[in-house]
DRENMIKE-378543 format. One record per residue: residue in three letters; z, x, y of N, C-alpha, C, O in turn. Coordinates in pm, whole numbers, m for minus. Atoms other than C-alpha are relative to their C-alpha. Layout:
N
  resn    n.up  n.east  n.north   ca.up  ca.east  ca.north    c.up  c.east  c.north    o.up  o.east  o.north
   Ala       Z       X        Y       Z        X         Y       Z       X        Y       Z       X        Y
...
This chain:
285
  resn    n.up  n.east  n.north   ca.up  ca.east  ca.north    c.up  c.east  c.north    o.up  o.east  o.north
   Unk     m85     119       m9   m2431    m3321     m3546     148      37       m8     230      m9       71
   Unk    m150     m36      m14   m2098    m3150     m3652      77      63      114     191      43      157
   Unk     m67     m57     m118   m2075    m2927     m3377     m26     m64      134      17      m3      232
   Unk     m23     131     m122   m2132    m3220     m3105     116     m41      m16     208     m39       67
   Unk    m158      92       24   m1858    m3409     m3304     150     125       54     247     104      127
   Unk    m105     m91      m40   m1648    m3064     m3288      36       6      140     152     m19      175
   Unk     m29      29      m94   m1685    m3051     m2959      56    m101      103     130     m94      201
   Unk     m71     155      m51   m1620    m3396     m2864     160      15      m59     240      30       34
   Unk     m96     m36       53   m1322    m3344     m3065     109      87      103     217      36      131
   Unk      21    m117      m36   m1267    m3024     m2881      91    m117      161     205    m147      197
   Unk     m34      32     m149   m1247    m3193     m2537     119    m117      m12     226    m121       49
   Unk    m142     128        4   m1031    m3518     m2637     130      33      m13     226     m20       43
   Unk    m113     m85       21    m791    m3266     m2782      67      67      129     185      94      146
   Unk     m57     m85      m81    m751    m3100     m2506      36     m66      155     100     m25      252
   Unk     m68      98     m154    m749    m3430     m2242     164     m48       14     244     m58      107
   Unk     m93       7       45    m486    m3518     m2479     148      81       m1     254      22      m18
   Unk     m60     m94      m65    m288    m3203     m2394      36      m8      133     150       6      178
   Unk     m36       2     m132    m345    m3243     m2052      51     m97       50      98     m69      160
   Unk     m90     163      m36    m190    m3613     m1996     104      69      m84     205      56      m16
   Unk    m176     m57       59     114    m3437     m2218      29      46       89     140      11      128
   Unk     m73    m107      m38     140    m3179     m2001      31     m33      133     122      19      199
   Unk     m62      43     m154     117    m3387     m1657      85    m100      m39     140    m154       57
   Unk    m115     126       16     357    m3667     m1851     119     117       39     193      93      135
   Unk    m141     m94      m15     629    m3362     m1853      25      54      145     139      51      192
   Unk      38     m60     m120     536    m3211     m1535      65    m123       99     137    m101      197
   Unk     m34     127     m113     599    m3571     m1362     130       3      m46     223      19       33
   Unk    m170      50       36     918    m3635     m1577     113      93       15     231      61       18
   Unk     m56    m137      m42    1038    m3281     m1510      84     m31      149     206     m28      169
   Unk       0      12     m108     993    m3362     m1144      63    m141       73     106    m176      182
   Unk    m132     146     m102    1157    m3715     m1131     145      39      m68     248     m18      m31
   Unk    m144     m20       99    1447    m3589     m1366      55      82      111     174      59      136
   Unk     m78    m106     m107    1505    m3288     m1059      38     m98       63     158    m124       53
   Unk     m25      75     m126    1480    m3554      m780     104     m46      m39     209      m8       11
   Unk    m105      95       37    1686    m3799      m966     165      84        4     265      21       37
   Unk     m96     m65       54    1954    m3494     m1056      89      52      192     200      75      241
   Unk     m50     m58     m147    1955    m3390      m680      71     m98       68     176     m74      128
   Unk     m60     135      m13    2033    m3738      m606     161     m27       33     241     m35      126
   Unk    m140      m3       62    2321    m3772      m808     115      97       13     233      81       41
   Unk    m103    m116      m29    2453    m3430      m800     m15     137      145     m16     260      145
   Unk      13    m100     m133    2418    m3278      m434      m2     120      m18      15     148     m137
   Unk     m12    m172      m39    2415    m2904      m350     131       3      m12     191     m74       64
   Unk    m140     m43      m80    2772    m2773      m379      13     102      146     m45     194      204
   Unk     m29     m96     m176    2931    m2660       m47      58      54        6     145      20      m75
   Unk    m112     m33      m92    3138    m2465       113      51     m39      110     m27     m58      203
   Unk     m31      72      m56    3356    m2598       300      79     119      122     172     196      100
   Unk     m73     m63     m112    3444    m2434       641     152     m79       70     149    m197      103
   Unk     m91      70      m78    3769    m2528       798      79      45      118     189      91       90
   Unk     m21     m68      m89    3834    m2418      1142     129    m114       37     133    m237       44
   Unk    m131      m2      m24    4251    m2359      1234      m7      60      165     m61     168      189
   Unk      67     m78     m135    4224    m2284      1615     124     m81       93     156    m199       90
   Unk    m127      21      m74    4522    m2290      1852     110     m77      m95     110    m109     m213
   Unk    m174      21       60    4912    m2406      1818     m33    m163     m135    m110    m259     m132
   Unk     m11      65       83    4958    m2605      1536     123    m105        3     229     m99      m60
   Unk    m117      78      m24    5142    m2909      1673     m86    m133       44    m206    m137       69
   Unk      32     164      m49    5100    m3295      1769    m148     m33      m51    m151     m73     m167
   Unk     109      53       42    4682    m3370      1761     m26      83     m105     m31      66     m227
   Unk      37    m116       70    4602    m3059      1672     m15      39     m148    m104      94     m214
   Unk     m45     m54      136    4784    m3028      1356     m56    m126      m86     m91    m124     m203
   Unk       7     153      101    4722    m3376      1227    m161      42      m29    m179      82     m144
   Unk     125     m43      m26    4339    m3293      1292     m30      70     m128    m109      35     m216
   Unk       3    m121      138    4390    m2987      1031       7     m61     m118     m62     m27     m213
   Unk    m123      48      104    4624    m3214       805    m158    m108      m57    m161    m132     m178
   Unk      44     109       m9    4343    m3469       815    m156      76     m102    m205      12     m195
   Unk      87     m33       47    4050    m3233       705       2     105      m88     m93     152     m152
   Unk      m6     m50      168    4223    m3034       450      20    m109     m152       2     m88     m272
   Unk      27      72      115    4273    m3365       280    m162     m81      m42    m186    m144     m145
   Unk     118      41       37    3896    m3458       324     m63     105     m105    m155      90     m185
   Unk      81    m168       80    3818    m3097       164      50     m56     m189     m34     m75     m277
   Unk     m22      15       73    4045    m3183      m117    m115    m152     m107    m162    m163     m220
   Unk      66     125       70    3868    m3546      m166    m132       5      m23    m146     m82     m109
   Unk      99     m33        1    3525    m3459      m166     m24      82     m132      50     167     m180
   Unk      m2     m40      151    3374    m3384      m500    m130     146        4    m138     245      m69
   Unk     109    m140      m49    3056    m3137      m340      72     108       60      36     225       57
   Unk     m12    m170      m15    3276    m2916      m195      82      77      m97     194      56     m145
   Unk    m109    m111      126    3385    m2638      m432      82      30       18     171      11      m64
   Unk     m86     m87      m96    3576    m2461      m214       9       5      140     m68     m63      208
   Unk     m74      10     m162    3738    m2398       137      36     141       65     135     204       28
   Unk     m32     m99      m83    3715    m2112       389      95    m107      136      69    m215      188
   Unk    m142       5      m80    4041    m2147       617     m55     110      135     m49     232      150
   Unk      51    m111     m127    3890    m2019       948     119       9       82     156     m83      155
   Unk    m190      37      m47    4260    m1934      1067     m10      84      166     m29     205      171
   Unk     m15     m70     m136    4281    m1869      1503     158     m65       61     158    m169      126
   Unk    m111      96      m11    4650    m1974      1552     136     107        6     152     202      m70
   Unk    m106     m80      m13    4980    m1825      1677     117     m63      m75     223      m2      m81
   Unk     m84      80       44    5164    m2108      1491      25    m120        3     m75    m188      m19
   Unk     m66     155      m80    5341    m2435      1592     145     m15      m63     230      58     m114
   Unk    m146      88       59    5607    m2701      1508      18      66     m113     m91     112     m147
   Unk    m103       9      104    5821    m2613      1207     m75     m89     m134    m141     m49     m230
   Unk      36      65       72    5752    m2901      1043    m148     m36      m42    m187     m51     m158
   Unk     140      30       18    5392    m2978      1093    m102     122      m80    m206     111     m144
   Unk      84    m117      136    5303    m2604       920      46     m19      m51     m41     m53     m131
   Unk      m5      47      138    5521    m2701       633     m78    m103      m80     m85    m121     m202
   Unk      74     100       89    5291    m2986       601    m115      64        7    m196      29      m78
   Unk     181     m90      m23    4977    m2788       670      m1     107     m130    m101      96     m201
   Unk     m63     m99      141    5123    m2494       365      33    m104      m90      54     m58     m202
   Unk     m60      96      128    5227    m2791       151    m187     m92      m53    m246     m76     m161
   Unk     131       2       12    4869    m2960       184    m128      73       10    m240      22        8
   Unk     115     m96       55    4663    m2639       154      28      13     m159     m57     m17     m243
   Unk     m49       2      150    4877    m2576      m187     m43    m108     m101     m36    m102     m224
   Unk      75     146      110    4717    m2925      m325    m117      30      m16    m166      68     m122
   Unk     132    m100      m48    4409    m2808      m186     m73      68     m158    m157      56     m247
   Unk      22    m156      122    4442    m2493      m398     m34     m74     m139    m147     m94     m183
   Unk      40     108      101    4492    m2712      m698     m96     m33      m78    m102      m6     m198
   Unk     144      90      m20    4173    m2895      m693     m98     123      m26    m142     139     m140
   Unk     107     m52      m31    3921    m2604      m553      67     118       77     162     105      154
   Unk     m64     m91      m75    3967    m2237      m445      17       6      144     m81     m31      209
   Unk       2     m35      m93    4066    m2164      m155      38      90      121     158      83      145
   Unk      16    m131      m74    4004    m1841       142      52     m34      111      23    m132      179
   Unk     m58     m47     m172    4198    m1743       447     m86      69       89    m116     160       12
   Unk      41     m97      m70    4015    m1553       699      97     m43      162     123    m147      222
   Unk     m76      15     m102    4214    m1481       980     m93      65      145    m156     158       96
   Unk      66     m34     m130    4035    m1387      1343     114      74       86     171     174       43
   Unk     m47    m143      m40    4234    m1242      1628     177     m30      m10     272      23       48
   Unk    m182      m2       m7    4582    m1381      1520      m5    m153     m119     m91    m240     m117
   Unk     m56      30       88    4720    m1558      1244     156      13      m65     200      23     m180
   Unk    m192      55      m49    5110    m1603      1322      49    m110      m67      m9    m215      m93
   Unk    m134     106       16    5442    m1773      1203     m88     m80     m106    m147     m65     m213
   Unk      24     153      109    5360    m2106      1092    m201       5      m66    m255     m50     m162
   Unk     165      18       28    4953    m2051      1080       6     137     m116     m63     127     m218
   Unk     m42     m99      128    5063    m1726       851      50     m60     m115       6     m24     m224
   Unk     m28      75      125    5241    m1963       619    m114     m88      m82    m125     m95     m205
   Unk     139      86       25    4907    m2201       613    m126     143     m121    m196     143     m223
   Unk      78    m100       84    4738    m1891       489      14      90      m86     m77     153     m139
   Unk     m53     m60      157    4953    m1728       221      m1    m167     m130      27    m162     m250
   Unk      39     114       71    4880    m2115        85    m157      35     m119    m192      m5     m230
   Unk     133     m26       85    4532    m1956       m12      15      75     m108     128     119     m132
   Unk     110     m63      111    4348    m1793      m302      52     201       28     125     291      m14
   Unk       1    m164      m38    4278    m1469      m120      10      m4      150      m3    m103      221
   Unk     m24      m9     m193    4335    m1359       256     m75     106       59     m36     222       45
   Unk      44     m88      m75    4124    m1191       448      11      32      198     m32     m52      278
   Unk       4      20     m132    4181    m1076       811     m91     136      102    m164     212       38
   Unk     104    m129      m72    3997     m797      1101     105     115      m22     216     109      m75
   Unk     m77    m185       28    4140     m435      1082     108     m43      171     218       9      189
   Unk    m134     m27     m139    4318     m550      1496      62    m127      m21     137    m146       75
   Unk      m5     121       22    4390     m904      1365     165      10       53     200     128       57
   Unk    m109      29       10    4757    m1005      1442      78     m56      m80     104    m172      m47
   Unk     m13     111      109    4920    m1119      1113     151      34      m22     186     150      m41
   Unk    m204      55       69    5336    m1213      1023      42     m85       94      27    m204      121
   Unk    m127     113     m117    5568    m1308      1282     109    m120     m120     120    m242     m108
   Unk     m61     137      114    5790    m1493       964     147      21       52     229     112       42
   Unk    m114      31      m43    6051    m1653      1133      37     m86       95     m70     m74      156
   Unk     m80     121      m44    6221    m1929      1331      15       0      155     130      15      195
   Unk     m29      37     m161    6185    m1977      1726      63    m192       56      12    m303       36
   Unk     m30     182      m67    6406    m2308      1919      52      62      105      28     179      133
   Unk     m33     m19      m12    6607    m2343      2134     142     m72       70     125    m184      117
   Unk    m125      80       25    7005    m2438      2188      m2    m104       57     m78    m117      152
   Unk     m19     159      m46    7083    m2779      2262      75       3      122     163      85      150
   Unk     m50     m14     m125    7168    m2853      2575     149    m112      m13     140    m184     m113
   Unk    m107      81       m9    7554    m3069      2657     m54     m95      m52    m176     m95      m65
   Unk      25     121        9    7559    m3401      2549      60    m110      138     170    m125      192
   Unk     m11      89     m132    7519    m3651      2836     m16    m136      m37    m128    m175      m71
   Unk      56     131       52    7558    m4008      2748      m2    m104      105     110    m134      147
   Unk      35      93     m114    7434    m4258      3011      97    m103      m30     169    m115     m130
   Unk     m99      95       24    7616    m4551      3097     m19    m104      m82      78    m151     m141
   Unk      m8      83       79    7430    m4809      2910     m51      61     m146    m137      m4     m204
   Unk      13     m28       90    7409    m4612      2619     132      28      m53     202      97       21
   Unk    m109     m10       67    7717    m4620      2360      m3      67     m146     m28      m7     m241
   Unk      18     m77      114    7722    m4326      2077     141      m9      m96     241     m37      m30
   Unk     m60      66       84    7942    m4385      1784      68     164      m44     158     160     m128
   Unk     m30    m122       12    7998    m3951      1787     m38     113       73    m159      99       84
   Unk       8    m143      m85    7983    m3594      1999    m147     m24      m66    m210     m87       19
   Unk     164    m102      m18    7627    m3504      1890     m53    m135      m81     m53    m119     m203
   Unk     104     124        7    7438    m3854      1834     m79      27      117    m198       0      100
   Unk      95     m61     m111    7290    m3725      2163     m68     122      m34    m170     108       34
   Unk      17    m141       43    7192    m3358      2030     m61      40     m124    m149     121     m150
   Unk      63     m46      143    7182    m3399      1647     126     108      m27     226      68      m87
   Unk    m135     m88       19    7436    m3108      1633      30     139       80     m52     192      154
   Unk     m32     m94     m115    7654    m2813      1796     m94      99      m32    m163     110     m134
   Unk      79    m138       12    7490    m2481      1890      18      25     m126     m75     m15     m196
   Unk     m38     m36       90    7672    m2341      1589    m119     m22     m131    m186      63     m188
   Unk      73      62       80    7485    m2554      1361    m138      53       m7    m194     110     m101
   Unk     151     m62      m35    7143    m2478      1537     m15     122     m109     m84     114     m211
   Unk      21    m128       32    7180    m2119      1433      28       5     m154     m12     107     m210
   Unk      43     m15      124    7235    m2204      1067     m82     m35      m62    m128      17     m163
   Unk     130      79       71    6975    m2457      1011    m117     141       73    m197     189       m7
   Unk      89    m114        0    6768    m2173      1163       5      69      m68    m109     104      m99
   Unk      20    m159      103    6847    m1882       924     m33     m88     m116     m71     m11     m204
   Unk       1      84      111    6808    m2178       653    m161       3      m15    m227      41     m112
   Unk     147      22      m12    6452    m2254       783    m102     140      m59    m194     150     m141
   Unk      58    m110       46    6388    m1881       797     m13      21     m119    m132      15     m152
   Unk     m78     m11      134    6532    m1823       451    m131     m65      m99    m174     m17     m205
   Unk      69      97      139    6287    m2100       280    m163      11       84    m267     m38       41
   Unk     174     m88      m44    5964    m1940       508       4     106      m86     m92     124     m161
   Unk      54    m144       63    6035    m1594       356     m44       0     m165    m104      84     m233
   Unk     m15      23      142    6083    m1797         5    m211      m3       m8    m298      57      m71
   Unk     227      51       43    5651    m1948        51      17     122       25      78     171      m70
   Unk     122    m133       17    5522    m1606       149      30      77     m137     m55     115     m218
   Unk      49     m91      123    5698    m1417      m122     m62     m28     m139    m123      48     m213
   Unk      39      37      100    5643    m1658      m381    m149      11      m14    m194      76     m109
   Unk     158     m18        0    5262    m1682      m317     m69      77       16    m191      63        7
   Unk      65    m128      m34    5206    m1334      m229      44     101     m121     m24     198     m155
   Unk     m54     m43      128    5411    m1224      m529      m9     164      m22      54     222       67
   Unk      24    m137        9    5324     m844      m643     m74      72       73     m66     195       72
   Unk      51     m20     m104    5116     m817      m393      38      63       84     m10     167      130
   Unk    m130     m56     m134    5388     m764      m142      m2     148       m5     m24     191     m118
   Unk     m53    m106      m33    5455     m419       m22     101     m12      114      80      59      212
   Unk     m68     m32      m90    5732     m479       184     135     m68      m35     154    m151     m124
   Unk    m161      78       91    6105     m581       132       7    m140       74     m66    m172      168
   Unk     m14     107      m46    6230     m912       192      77      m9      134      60    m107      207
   Unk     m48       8     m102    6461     m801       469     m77      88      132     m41      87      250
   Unk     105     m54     m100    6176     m594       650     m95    m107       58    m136    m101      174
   Unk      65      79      m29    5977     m903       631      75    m126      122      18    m199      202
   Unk     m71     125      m59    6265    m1136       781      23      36      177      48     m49      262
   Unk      20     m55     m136    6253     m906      1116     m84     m74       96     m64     m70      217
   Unk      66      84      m76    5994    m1142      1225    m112      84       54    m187      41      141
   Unk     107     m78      m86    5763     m849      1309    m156     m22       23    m196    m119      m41
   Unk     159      61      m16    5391     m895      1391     m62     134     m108       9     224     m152
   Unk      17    m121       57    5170     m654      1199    m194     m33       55    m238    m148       50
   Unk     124     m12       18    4767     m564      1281     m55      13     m161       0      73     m253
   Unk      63     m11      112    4517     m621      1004       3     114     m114      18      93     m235
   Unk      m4     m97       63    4506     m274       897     134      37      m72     140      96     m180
   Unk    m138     m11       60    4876     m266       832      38    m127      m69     112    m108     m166
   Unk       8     126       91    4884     m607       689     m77      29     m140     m31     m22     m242
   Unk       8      m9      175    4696     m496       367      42      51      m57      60      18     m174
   Unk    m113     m90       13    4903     m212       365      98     m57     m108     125     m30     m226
   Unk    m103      85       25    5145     m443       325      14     m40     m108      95       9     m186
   Unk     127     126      120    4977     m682        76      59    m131       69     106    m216       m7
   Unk       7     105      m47    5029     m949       362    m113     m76       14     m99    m189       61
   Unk     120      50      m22    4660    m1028       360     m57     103     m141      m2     205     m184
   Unk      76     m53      102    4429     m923        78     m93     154        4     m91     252      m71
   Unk     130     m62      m74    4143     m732       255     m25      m3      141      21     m89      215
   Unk      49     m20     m106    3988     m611       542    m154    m120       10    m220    m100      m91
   Unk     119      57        4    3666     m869       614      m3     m77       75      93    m116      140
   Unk      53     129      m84    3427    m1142       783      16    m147      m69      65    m178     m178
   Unk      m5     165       28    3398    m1520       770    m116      47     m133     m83      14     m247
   Unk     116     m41       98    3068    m1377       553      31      18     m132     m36     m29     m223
   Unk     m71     m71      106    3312    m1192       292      69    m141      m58      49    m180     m173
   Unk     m61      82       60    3536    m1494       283     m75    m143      m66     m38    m215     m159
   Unk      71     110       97    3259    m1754       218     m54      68     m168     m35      11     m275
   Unk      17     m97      171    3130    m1476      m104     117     m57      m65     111    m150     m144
   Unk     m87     m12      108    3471    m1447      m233      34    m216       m7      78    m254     m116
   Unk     m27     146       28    3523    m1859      m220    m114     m68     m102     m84    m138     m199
   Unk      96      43      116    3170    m1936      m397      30     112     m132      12      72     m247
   Unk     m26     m57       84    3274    m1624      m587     118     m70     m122      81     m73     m239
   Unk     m99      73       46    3612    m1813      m723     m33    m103      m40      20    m121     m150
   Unk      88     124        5    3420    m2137      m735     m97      18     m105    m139     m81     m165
   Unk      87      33       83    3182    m2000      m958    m152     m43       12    m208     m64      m96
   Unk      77       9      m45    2881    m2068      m789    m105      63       74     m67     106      183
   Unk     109     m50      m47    2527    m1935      m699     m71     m14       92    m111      78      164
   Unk      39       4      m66    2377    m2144      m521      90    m105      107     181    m175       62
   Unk    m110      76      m50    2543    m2329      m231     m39     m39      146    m138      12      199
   Unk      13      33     m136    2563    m2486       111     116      40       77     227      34       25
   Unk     m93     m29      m85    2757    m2371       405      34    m111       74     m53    m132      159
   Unk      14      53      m89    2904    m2646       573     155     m17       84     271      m3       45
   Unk    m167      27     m114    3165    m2728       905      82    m129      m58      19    m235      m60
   Unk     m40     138       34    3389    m2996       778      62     m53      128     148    m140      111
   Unk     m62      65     m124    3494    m3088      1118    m129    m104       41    m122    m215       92
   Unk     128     116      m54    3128    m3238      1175     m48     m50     m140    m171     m54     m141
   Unk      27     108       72    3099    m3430       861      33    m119      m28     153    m142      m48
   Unk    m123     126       25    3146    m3794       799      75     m14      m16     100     m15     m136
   Unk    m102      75       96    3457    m3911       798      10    m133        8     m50    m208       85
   Unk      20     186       53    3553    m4265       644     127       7      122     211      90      154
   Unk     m81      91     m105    3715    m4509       925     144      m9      m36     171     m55     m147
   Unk    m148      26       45    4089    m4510       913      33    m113       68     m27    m151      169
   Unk     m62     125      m67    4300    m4816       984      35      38      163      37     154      204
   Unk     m31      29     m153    4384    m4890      1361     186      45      m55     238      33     m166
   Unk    m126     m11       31    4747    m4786      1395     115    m141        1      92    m245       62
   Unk     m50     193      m12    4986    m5104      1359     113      24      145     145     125      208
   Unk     m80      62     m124    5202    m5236      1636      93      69       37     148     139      m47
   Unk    m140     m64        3    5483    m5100      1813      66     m98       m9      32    m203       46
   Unk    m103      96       25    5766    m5283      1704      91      37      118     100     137      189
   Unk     m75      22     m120    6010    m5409      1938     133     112       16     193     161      m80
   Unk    m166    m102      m36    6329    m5176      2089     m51     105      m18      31     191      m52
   Unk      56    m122       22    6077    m4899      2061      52      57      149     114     163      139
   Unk     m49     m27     m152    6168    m4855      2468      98      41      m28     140     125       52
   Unk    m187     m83      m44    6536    m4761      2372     m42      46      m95    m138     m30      m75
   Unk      38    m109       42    6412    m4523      2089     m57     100      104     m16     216      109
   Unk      60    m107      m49    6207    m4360      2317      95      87       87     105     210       87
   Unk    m132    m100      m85    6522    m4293      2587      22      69     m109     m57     164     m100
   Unk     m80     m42      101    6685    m4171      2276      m9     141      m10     m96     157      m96
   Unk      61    m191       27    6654    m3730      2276     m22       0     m157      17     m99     m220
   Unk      56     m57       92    6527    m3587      1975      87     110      m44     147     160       51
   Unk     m32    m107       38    6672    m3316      1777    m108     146       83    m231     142       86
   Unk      52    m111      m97    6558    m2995      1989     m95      42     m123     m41      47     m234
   Unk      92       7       34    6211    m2923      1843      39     176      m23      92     251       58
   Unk       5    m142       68    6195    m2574      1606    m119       8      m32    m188     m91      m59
   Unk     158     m54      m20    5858    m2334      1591     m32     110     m135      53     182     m188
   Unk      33    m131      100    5728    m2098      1340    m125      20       89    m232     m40       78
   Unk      93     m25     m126    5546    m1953      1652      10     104       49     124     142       76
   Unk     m18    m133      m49    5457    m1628      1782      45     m24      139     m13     m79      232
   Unk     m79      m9     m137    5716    m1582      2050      m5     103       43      43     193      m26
   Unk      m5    m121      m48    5654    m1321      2281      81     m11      137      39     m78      231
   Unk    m118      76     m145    5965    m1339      2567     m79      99      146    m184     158      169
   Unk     120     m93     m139    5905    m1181      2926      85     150      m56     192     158     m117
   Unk     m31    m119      m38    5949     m823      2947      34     120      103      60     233       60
């Protein structure tokens, strides 16, 4: 009789175990789901820089380094950099919004077969820089060019000599060494001890291949897109991870642009200040 009861015993004990052990087993398994849910895979965030860095183009960039920043899954940001440069202004905003970027979540340069001027400034914005051993990397310095006479039509009435122009040649050529001046300031500041090269070797505007660029300490390393996603989850802190393009991920709907307001037609006659490049200029030969 005892060892029936033991046994009975025996088995209840041990059904009793086994409903514990599939209660944990299930709650284990909704606690993952639920966690995956909530807290996605972190990513990497690819960001492909590819031709001149001007008008769509640049906004395009401008537009998905601030999705990189807003996004709470991606850790980090590979800078897939193919670019001889652009406008002036539009890589100061492209180097001014990688630097927020930075901020937030690390972020990697890799440069491909050129990484010039203004797209060189975008990428001393990063973490670390990596480019190929034939890569094309500097060019730091200031391409425009002089203003042409001022011609003022008949139904147009200017209130001074260069309201048509913006200002004389003269001028041009200082706000250029000015521009230059506060390019050579971002690279050295962000490249800091790094540097191997003087500030007035750098202001030459010269181009340099990869291999002489680390030389330099204008780029970090020799490496692939492969190296630069490592060292970004490396910085990030992270094991496991997703690779993804941020050019093909949702983005949220932006407003419609608003109206043109009226007398926009006589703005538009109106010239422009002659448009300045941080752009690999190569003249004829």
């Amino acid at each position: 009789m005892n060892t029936r009861m033991e046994r009975l015993w025996r088995r209840m004990r041990a059904s009793r175990l086994f409903s514990y052990g599939l209660v944990i087993i299930v709650a284990v398994g909704i606690g993952y789901l639920v966690s995956s849910a909530v807290m996605p895979t972190p990513k990497i965030g690819l960001l492909k820089v590819r031709g001149p860095l001007w008008d769509e183009n640049a906004e395009n960039v401008k537009e998905m380094l601030y999705y990189a920043w807003e996004r709470g899954d991606i850790k980090a940001v590979v800078l897939e950099i193919e670019s001889p440069g652009g406008e002036a202004t539009a890589s100061e905003e492209l180097f001014m919004s990688a630097l927020r970027l930075r901020e937030r979540k690390p972020v990697v340069a890799s440069i491909g077969y050129w990484g010039a001027s203004g797209a060189y400034e975008l990428a001393v914005a990063a973490n670390f820089i990596y480019a190929k051993p034939a890569s094309f990397v500097g060019s730091v310095g200031v391409v425009t060019s002089a203003p042409e006479p001022s011609v003022l039509e008949e139904d147009v009435i200017a209130t001074g000599p260069f309201k048509g122009i913006g200002s004389p040649r003269e001028t041009y050529i200082r706000q250029m060494e000015m521009l230059k001046e506060d390019f050579l300031d971002d690279v050295i500041a962000q490249r800091g001890d790094r540097l191997k090269i003087s500030r007035e070797a750098l202001s030459t505007a010269e181009i340099f291949i990869g291999v002489q660029a680390v030389r330099l300490g204008l780029v970090d390393a020799l490496g692939s897109r492969v190296d630069a996603i490592e060292k970004a989850a490396e910085l990030a802190k992270i094991t496991k991870y997703q690779v993804v393009d941020i050019s093909r991920l949702p983005k949220p709907t932006l407003p419609p642009p608003p109206d043109e307001p009226r007398g926009e037609g006589l703005l538009r006659r109106s010239r422009k200040p002659w448009p300045t490049f941080y752009y690999l200029y190569i003249g004829p030969r």
